[in-house]
C-alpha positions in Angstrom: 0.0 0.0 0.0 1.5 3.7 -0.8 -0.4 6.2 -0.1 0.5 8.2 -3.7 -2.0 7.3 -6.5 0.1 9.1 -9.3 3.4 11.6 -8.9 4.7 13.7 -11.9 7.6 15.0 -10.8 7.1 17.3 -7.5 3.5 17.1 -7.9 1.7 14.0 -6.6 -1.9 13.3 -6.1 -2.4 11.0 -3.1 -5.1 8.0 -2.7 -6.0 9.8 0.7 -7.3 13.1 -0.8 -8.7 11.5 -4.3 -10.6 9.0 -2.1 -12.1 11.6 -0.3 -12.9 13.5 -3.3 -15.2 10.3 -4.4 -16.9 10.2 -1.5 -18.1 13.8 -1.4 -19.1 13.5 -5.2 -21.2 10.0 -4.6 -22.3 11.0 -1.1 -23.7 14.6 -2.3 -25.4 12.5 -5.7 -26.9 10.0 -3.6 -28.5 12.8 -1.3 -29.9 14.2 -3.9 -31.6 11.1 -5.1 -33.1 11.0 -1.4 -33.8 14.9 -1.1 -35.5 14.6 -4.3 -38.3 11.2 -3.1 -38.3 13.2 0.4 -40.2 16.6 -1.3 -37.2 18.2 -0.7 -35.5 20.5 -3.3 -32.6 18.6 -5.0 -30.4 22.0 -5.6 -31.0 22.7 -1.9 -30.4 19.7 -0.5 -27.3 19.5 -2.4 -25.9 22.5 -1.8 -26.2 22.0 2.0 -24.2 18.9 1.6 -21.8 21.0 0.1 -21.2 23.7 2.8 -21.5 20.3 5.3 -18.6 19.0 3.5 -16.8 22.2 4.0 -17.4 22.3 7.7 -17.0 18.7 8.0 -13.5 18.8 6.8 -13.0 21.7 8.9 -14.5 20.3 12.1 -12.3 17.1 11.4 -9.0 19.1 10.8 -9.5 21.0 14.1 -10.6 17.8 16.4 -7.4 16.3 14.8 -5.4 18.9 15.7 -6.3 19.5 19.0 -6.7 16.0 20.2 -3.7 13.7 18.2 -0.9 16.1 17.4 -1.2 19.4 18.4 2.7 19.8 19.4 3.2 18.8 15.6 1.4 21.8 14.4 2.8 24.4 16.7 6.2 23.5 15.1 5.2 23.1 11.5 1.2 25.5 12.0 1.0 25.5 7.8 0.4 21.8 7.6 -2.9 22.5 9.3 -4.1 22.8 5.8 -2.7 19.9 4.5 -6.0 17.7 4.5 -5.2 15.5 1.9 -2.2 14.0 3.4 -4.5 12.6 6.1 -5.4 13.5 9.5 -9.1 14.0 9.9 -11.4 12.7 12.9 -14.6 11.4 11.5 -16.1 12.9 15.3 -15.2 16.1 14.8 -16.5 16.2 10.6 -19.6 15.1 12.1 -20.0 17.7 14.2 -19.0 20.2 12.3 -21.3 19.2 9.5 -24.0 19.5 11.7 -24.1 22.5 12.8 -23.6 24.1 8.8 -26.4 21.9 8.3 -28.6 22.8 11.0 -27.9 27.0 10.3 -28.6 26.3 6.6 -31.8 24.1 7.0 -32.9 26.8 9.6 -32.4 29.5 6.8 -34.2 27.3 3.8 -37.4 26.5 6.1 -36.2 22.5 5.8 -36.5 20.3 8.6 -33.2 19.6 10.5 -34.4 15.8 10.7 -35.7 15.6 7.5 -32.3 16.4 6.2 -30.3 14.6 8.7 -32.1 11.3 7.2 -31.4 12.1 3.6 -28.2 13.0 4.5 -27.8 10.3 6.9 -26.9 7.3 3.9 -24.6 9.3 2.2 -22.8 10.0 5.1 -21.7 6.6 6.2 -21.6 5.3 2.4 -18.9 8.4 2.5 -17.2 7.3 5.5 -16.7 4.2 4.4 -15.1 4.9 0.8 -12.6 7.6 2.9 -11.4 4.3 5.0 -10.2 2.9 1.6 -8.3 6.3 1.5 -7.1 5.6 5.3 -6.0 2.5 4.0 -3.9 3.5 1.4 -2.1 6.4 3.2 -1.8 3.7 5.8 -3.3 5.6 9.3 -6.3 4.8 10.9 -4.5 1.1 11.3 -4.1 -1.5 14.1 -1.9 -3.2 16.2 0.3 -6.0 15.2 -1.5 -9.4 14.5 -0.4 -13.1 13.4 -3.4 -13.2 11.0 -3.1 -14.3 7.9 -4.8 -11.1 6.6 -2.4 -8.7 8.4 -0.9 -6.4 6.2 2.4 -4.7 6.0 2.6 -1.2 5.3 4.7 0.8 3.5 7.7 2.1 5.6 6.6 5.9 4.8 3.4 5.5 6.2 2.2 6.2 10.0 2.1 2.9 10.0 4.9 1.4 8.9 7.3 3.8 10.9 5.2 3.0 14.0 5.5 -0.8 13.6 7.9 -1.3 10.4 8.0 -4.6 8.7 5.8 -5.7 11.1 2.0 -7.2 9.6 -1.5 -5.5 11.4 -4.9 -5.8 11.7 -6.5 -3.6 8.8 -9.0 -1.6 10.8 -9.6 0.6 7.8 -10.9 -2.2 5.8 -12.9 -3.7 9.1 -14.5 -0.5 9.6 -15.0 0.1 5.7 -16.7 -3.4 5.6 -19.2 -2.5 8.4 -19.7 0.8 7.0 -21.0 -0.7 4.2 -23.1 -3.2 5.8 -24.4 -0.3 7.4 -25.6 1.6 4.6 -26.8 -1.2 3.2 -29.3 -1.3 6.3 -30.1 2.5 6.6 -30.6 2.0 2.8 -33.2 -0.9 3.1 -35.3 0.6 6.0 -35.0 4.4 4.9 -38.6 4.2 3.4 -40.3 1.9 6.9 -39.0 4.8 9.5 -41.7 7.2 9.8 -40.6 9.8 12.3 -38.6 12.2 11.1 -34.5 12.1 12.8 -34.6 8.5 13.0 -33.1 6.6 10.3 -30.3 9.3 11.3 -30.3 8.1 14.7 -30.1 4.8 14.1 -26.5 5.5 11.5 -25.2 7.0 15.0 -26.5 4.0 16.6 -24.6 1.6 14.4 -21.8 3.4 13.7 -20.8 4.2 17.3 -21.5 0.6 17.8 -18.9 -0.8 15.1 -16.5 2.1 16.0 -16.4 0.7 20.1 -15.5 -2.6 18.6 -12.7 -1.8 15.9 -11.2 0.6 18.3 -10.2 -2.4 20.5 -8.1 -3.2 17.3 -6.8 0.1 16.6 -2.8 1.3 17.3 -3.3 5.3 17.0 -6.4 5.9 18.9 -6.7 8.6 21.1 -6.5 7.4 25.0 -9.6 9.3 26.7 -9.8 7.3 30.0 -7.0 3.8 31.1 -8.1 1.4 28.6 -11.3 3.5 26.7 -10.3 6.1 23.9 -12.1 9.2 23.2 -13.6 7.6 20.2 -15.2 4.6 22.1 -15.9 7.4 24.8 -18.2 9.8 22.1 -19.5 6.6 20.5 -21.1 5.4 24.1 -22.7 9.0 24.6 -23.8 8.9 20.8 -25.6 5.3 21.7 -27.4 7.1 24.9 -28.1 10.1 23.1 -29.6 8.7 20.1 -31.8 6.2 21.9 -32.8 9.1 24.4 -33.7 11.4 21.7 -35.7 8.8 19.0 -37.8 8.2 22.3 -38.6 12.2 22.2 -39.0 12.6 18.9 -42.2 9.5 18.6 -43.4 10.8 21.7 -44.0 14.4 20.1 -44.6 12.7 16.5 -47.8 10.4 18.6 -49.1 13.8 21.0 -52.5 14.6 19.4 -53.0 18.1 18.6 -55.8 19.8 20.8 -58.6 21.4 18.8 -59.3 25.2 20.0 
């Protein structure tokens, strides 16, 4: 695995930042196909994506930065722009995206949930394709394993220089597997959910679920508390959260309106 896709001379296009760039594209067409059988305007709905993206990759930059290297950047601050050499927190794009979404569905008279559903497939079917990227520029990874599907990484990689020569679990691909299972599911059930927010509930649901376990396989998490990392730490509040809040919003969706 190296984590350039093509080099000409000094300039190089790496798998992490075109991988990415597939994702947005497919995620932002596949919302639209949603926004459109959802009533909501196609243009709209894609643009939102859009300016999600944008804080997305902003929100993820800055939860990387703070949280996994931020000695690194006080010594070298301009490679805080370097996004496409890796170094984005799924966490923070999530919540960064969020919030652009809920200013901008505010503004257009959409309903946050009623986004957040038809966003909620492209989302993870994005996730997973930028794992694929992980792979390649050989972060996100695991800890050293005797299975016959570890994988040796390339000695330039975070990975290799962390355990050179050595094989590990993939948990780029484990989490890009589930991901896709998981759209798969939201995919299946996105026309049987009727309340509006939870078919985008249930993607935190499964996500932070599949996240808790491959973190017990990852090398470069972030330690939040001994043994649990901040990732496995958000996921579990994610779980409560979710559950919490698709109990609220079919309570308020079954409260019969009182005639005057």
């Amino acid at each position: 695995m190296h984590p350039i896709l093509i080099q000409i001379g000094s300039f190089a296009i790496r798998w992490y930042g075109f991988m990415i760039a597939i994702a947005c594209l497919l995620g932002i067409w596949v919302a639209g196909r949603e926004a459109e059988r959802k009533g909501i305007d196609k243009e709209k709905a894609q643009n939102i994506l859009l300016y999600a993206i944008i804080g997305g990759v902003i929100g993820a930059r800055l939860y990387y930065v703070a949280f996994a290297d931020w000695a690194g950047f006080l010594n070298n601050p301009l490679s805080v722009f370097a996004v496409w050499q890796g170094g984005l927190a799924i966490h923070g794009g999530i919540l960064g995206g969020l919030l652009v979404c809920l200013f901008y569905t505010r503004r257009e008279k959409i309903s946050f949930w009623k986004f957040a559903d038809t966003a909620a497939p492209s989302l993870i079917l994005g996730q997973a394709i930028g794992r694929i990227g992980c792979f390649f520029n050989g972060d996100a990874h695991g800890y050293p394993t005797e299975m016959p599907w570890g994988l040796v990484y390339s000695p330039e990689s975070p990975a290799g220089q962390m355990f050179p020569g050595q094989p590990l679990h993939p948990t780029q691909l484990y989490e890009m597997f589930f991901n896709f299972i998981i759209f798969g599911v939201l995919w299946a059930v996105r026309k049987k959910l009727k309340v509006e927010g939870h078919l985008f509930f249930l993607y935190v649901i499964l996500y932070s679920g599949i996240r808790i376990f491959v973190e017990y396989f990852r090398a470069d998490k972030l330690i939040y508390f001994e043994n649990i990392s901040t990732a496995q730490s958000i996921g579990i509040v994610g779980i409560l959260i979710s559950f919490i809040l698709m109990f609220v919003l079919k309570k308020k969706e079954t409260v019969p309106v009182k005639s005057m």
